[in-house]
C-alpha positions as CSV (number, residue, x, y, z in Angstrom):
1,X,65.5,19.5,17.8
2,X,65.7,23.1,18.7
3,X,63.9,24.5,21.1
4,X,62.4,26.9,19.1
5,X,60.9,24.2,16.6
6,X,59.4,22.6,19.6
7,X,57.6,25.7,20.5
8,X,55.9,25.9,17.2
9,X,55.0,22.3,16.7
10,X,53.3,19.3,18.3
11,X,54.9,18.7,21.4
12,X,55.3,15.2,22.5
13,X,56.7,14.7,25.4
14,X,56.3,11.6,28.2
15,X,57.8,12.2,31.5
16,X,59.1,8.3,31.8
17,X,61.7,8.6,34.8
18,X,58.5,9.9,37.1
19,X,56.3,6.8,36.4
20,X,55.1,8.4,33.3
21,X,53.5,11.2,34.8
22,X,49.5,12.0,34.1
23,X,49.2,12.5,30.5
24,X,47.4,15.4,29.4
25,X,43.7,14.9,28.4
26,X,43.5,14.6,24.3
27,X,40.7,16.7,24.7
28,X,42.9,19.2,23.3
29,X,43.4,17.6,19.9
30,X,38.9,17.9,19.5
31,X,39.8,21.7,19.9
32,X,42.3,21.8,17.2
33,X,39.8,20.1,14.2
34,X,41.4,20.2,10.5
35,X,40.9,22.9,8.6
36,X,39.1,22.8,5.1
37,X,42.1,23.4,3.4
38,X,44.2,20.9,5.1
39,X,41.5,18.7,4.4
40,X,41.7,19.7,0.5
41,X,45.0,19.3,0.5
42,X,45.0,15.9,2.2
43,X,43.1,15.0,-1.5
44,X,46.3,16.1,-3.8
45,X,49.2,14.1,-4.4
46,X,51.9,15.1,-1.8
47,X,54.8,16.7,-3.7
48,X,58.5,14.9,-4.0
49,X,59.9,18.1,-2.4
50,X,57.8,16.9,0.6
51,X,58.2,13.5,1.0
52,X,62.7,14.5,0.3
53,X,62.5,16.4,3.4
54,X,63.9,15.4,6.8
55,X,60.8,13.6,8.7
56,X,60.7,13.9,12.2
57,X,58.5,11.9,14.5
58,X,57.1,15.2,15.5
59,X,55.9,16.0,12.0
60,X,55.1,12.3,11.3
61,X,52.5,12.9,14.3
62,X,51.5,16.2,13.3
63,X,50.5,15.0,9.9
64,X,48.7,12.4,11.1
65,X,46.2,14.2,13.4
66,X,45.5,16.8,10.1
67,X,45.6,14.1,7.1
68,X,45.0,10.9,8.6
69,X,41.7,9.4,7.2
70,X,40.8,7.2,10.6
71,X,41.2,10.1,12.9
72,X,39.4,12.3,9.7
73,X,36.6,9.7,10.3
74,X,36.4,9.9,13.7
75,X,36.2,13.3,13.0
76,X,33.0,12.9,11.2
77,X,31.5,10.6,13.9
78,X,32.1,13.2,16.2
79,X,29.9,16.1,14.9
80,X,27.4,13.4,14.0
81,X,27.1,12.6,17.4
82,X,27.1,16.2,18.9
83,X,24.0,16.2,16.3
84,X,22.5,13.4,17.9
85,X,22.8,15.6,21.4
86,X,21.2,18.8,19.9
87,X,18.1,16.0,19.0
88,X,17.4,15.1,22.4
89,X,18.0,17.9,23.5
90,X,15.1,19.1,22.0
91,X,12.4,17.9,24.3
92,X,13.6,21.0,26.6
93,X,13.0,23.5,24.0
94,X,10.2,25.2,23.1
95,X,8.5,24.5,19.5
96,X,7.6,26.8,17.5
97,X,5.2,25.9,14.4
98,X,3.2,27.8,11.8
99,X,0.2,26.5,9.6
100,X,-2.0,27.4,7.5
101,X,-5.0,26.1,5.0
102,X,-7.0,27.1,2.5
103,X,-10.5,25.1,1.1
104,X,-12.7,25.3,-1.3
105,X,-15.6,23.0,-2.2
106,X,-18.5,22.8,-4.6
107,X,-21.6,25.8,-3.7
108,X,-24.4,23.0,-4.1
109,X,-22.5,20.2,-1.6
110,X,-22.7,23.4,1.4
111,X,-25.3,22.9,3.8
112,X,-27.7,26.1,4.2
113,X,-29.1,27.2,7.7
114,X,-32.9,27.5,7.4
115,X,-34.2,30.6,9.4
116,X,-37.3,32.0,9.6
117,X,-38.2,33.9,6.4
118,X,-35.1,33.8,5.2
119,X,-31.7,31.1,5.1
120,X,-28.2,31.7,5.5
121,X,-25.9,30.2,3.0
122,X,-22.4,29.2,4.2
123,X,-19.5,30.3,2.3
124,X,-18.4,27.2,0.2
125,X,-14.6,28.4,0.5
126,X,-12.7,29.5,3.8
127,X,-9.0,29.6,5.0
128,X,-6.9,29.7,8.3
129,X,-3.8,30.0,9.8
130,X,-2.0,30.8,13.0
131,X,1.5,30.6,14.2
132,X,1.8,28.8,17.9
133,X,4.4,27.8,20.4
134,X,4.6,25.3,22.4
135,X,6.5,24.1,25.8
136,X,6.3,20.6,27.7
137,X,6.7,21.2,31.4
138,X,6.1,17.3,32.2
139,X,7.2,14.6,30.1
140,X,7.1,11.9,33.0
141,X,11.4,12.8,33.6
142,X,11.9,12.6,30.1
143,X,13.0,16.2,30.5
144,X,15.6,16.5,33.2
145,X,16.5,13.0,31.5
146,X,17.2,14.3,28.3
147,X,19.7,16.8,29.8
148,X,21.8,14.5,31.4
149,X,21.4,12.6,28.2
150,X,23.0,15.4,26.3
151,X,25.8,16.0,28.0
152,X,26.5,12.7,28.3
153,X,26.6,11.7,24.7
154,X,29.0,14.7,24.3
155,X,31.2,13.4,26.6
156,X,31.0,9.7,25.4
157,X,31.4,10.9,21.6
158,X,35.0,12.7,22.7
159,X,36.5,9.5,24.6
160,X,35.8,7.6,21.5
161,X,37.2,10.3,19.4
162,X,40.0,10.5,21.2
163,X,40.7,6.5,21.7
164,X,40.6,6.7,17.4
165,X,43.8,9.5,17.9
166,X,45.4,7.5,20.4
167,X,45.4,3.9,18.7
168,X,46.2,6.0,15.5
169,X,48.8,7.8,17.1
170,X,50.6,4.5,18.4
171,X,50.6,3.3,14.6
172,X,51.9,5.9,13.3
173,X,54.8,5.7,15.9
174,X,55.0,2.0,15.0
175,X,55.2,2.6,11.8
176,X,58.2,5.2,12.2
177,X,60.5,2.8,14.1
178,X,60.0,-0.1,11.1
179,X,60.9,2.3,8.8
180,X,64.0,3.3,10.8
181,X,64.7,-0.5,11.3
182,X,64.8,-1.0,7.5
183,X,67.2,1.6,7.4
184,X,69.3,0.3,9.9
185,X,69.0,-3.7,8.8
186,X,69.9,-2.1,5.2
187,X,73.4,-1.2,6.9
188,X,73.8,-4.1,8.4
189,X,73.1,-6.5,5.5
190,X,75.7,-4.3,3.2
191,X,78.0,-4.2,5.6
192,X,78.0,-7.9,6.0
193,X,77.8,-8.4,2.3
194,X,81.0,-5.7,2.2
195,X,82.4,-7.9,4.6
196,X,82.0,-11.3,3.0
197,X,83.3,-9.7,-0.8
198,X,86.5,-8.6,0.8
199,X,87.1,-12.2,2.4
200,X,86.1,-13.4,-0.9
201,X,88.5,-11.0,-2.6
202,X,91.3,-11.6,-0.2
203,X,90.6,-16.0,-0.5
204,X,91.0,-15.6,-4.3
205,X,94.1,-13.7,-4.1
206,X,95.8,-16.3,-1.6
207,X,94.3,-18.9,-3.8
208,X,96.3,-17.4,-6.8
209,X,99.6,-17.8,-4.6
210,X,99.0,-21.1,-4.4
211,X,98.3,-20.7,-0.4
212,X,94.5,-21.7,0.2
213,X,92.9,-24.5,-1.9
214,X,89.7,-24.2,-3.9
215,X,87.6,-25.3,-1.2
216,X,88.1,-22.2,0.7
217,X,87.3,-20.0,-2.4
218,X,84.1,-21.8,-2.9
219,X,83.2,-21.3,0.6
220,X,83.9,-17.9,1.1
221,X,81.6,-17.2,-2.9
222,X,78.9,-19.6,-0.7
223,X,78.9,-17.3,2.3
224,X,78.4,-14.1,0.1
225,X,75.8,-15.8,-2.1
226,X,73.8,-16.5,1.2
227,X,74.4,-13.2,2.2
228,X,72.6,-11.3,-0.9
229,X,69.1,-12.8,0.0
230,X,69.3,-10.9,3.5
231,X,69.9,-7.8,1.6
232,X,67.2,-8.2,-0.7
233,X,65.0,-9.1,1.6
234,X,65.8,-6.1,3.7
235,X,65.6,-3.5,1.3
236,X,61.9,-5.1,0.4
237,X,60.7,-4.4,4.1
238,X,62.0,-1.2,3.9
239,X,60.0,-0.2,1.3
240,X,56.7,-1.8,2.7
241,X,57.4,0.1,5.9
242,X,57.7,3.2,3.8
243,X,54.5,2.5,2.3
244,X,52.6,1.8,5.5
245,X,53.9,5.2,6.9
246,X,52.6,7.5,4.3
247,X,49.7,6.0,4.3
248,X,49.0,6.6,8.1
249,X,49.9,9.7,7.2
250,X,47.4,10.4,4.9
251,X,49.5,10.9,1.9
252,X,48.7,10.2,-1.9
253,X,51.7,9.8,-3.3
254,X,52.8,11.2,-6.7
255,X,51.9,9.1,-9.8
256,X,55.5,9.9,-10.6
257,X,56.8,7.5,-7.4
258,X,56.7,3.8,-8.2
259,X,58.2,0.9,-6.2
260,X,61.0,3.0,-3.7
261,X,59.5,6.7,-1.9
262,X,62.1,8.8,-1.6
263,X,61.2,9.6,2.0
264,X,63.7,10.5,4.7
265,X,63.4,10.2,8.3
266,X,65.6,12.9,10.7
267,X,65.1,10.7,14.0
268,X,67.2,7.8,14.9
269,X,66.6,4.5,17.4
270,X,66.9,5.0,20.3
271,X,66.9,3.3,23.8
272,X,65.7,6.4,26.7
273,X,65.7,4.7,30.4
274,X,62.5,4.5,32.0
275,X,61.1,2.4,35.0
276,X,57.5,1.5,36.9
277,X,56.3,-0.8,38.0
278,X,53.2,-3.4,37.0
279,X,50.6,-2.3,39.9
280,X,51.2,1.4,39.0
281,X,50.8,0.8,35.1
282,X,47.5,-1.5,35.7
283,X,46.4,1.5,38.1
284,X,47.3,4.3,35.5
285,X,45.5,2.8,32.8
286,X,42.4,2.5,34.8
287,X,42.4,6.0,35.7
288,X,43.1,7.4,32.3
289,X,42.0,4.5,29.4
290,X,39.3,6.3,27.1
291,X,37.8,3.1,26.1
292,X,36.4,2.8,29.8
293,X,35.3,6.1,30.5
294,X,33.5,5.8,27.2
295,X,31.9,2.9,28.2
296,X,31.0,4.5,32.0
297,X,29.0,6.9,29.9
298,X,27.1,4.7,27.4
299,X,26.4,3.1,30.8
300,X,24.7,6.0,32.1
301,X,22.8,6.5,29.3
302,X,21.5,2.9,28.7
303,X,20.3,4.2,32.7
304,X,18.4,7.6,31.1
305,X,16.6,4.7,28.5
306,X,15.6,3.4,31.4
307,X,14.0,6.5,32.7
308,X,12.5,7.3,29.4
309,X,10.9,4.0,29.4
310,X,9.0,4.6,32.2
311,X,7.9,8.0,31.7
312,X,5.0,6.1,29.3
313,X,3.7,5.3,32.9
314,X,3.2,9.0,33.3
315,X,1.1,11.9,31.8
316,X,2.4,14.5,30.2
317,X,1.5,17.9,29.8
318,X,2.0,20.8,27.3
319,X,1.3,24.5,27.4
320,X,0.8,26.3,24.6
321,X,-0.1,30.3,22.9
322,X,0.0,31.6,20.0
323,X,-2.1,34.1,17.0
324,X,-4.0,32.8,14.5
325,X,-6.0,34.4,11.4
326,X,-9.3,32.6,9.5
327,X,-12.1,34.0,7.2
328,X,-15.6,34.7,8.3
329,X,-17.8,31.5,9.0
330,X,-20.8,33.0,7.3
331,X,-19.6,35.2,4.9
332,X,-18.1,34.8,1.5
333,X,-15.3,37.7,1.4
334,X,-11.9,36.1,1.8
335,X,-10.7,39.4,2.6
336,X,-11.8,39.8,5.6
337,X,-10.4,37.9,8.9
338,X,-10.9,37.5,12.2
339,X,-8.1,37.0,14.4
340,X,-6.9,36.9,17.7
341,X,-4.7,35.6,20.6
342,X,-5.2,31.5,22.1
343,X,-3.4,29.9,24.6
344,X,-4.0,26.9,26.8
345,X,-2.9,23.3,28.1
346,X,-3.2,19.9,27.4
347,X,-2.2,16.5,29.3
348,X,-2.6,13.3,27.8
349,X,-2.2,10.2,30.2
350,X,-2.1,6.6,27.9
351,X,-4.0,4.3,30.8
352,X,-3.4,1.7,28.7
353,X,-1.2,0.7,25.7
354,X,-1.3,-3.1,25.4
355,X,1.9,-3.4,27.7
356,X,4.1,-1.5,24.9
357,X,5.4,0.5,28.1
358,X,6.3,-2.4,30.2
359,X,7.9,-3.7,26.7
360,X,10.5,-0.8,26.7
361,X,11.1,-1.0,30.3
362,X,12.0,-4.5,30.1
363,X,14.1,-3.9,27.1
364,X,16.1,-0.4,28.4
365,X,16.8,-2.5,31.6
366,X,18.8,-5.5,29.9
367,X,20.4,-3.0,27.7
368,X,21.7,-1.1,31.0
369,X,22.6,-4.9,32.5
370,X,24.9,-5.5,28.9
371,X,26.6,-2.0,29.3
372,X,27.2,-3.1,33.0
373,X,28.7,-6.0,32.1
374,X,31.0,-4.3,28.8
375,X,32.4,-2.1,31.2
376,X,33.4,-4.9,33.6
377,X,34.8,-7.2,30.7
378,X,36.6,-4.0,29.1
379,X,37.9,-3.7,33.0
380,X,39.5,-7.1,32.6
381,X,40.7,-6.7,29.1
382,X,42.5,-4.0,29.6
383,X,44.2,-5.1,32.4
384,X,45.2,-8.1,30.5
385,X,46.3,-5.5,27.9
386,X,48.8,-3.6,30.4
387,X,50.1,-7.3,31.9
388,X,51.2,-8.3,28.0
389,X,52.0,-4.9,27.3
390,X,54.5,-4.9,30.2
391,X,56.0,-8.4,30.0
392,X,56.9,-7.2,26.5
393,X,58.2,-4.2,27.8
394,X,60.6,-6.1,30.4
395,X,61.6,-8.6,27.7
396,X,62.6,-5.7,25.5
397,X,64.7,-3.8,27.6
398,X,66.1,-7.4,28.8
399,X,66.8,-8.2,25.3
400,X,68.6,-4.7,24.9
401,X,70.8,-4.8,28.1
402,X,72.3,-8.5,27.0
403,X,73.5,-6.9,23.7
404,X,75.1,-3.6,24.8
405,X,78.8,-5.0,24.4
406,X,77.9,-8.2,21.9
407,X,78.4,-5.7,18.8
408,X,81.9,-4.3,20.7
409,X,82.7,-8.1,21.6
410,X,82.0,-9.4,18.2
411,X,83.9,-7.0,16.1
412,X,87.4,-8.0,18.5
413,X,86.5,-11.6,17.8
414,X,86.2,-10.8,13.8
415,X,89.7,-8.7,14.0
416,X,91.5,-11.5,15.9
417,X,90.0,-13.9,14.1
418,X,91.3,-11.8,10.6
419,X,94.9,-11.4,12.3
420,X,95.1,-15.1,12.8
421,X,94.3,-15.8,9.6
422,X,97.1,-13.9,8.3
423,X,99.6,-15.2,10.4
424,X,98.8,-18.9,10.0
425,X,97.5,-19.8,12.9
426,X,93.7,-19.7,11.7
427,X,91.2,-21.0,9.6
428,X,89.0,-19.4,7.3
429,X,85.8,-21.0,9.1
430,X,86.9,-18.7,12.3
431,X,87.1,-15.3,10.3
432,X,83.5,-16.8,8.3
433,X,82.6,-17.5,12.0
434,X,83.4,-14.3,13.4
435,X,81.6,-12.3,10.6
436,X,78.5,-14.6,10.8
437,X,78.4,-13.3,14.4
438,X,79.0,-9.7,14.3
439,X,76.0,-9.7,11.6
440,X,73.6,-11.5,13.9
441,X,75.0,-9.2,16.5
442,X,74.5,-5.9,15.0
443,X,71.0,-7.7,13.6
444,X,70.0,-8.1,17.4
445,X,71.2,-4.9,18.5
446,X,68.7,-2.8,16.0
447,X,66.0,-5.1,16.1
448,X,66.2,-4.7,19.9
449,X,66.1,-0.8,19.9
450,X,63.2,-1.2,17.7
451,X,61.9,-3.4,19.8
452,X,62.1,-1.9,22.8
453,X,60.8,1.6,21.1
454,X,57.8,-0.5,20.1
455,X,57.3,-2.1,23.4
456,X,57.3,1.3,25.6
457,X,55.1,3.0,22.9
458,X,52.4,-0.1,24.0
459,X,53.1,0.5,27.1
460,X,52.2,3.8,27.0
461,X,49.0,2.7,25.1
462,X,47.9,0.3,27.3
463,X,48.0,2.8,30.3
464,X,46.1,5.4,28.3
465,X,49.3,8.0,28.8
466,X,50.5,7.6,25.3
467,X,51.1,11.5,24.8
468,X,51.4,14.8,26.2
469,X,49.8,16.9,23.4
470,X,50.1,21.0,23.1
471,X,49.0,22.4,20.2
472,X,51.1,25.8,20.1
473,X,50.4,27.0,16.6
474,X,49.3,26.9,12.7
475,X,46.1,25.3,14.0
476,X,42.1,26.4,13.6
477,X,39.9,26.2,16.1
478,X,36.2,25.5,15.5
């Protein structure tokens, strides 16, 4: 790809000779939300122009983080929790409230205020209102509490957001090499079924000369006949393949596209060296995997439950000012008002509360024990994770280096096999033979380089490093 293209794309680029390197935080992707039109357009068919363009796996990622509906959802959860942050947070803040009432009641139910000579009728209708603000300045710690709280729900809300882009991310790639092995099994199938009608071709013509019996022309139709199934059968799993990438990409296809998309890929198989070892990968992915650090932070806040559990122990206290407006007591004229400034404090201490307190202590202190212990098992899991992860990942580039020649190796042996044949001193089970093998061989050889692609992108996964991720341009900010 030129460079140029990079430059104004997604760059995705893993530093694999150097132990991987330190992967970029994702953080970046948060920065770079969809935009509403990408959004809207993620809702219309995706045109047939589109899909018979060249597909990199740079633009199958790109689409993904703007059209994909898990990482859309995640999205969602995302500004639902920075909601649920701007709600706590809002013990610190001050409140400010306005009220007012008006009532009226019936002249003979008001009481009258017997004076000497004389009594004073109160008015049977009156009103208020005021406007008043309000500030804690002790909550028991639920204050500085909440703060932390805030911040860390943010944080906890963007390592989940990001482990949705990364395990999205790693599909989509997944889903990119199976299409490109369909391709590439496609090839192989025909050209063994191209094969096996040319032997077929060549056995009846021999047959007609009276050189080969019927046998051999019956085996050589048998051979092709077994052939077609693989064919079919590969062409199928191309098409699912196809399928499963457009939707990870977010695409509705045209009502106009039935069973085959016409999609095209640009990128090809491939096999790039890379090497680290097990203690490093186990050591990277517990540095860098989302999933933990998440779970560090819903920790810390099962800890701040704890803290605002026990501030039911303590008293809080308020201040408060504000101006407010009524009618006259002992006067009739709603137009009139008296009015004026009020400010004060109040503290309220609950001595007792029937043990509801110790209640949510005890409660807020096993749910801090169960986060403890997530974050432990998680510990293990993903370890696990890394060890499978990279056993695969051996196997794989095992599997690959045992077939580099096979394919080279197996075509000689089908081209000796061929000239024996012609000169007598064969059989047609050898040349059968021979292309049975260089089938299998090229069979193994693409289903290893997918394989191995696969294998490396887990990898990657499982030690949290699964992409270096610039976004250069064509992307709103929010």
């Amino acid at each position: 790809m030129p460079t140029g293209q990079v430059n104004n794309r997604l760059k995705l680029e893993i530093d694999m000779n150097n132990n991987f390197g330190y992967a970029r935080p994702l953080m970046t992707l948060i920065l770079c939300a969809t935009s509403l039109s990408s959004i809207a357009q993620m809702n219309q068919p995706v045109s047939t122009h589109v899909l018979s363009q060249p597909l990199s796996r740079v633009d199958a990622v790109d689409i993904a983080l703007r059209q994909n509906s898990a990482i859309l959802q995640a999205k969602a959860d995302l500004k639902a929790n920075y909601g649920v942050s701007i709600q706590t947070r809002s013990i610190v803040l001050p409140k400010v409230t306005a009220s007012g009432n008006y009532n009226a009641q019936d002249a003979g139910s008001v009481e009258q205020i017997p004076i000497p000579m004389n009594a004073i009728q109160l008015p049977n209708q009156n009103w208020q209102s005021q406007i008043r603000v309000q500030q804690s300045i002790y909550e028991g710690g639920r204050v500085t509490s909440a703060l932390r709280a805030v911040k860390l729900t943010r944080e906890a809300a963007e390592l989940n957001y990001e482990t949705v882009v990364a395990d999205t991310l790693l599909n989509v790639r997944v889903a990119y090499d199976d299409v490109l092995l369909g391709a590439q099994q496609i090839e192989v199938q025909e050209a063994s079924v191209k094969l096996l009608t040319q032997e077929l071709g060549d056995t009846r013509r021999r047959f007609d000369a009276g050189t080969l019996p019927r046998f051999n022309v019956l085996r050589a139709e048998v051979e092709r006949a077994n052939a077609q199934p693989r064919l079919i059968r590969a062409r199928n799993a191309y098409r699912v393949a196809k399928n499963n990438l457009s939707n990870l990409l977010g695409w509705n296809l045209p009502k106009t596209v039935w069973e085959d998309i016409p999609l095209r890929l640009s990128d090809v198989l491939a096999a790039d060296p890379c090497e680290i070892s097990l203690p490093v990968a186990i050591g990277r992915a517990m540095q860098n995997r989302t999933e933990l650090s998440a779970l560090n932070k819903a920790r810390s806040l099962r800890r701040e439950d704890i803290v605002n559990a026990r501030a039911g122990y303590k008293p809080s206290a308020q201040i408060f000012a504000g101006y407010g407006w009524r009618s006259p007591g002992f006067e009739n004229d709603l137009a009139r008002d008296l009015n004026g400034w009020q400010a004060g404090a109040q503290v309220s201490w609950n001595l007792f509360d029937g043990a509801f307190t110790r209640g949510k202590v005890m409660e807020a202190e096993a749910r801090y024990e169960k986060a403890r212990l997530d974050l432990d098992d998680a510990g293990r899991r993903i370890e696990l994770e890394v060890r499978t992860s990279y056993s695969d990942f051996i196997q794989s580039k095992e599997v690959l280096e045992s077939q580099k020649k096979v394919q080279e190796q197996a075509e000689e042996a089908l081209r000796l096999a061929e000239v024996r044949m012609d000169a007598g001193t064969g059989t047609q089970l050898d040349v059968l033979g021979a292309q049975t093998s260089l089938t299998e061989a090229r069979t193994t050889q693409v289903q290893a380089l997918r394989d191995y692609s696969v294998a490396r992108a887990r990898l990657e996964r499982a030690m949290g490093e699964t992409l270096h991720i610039e976004r250069i341009s064509n992307t709103e900010i929010h």
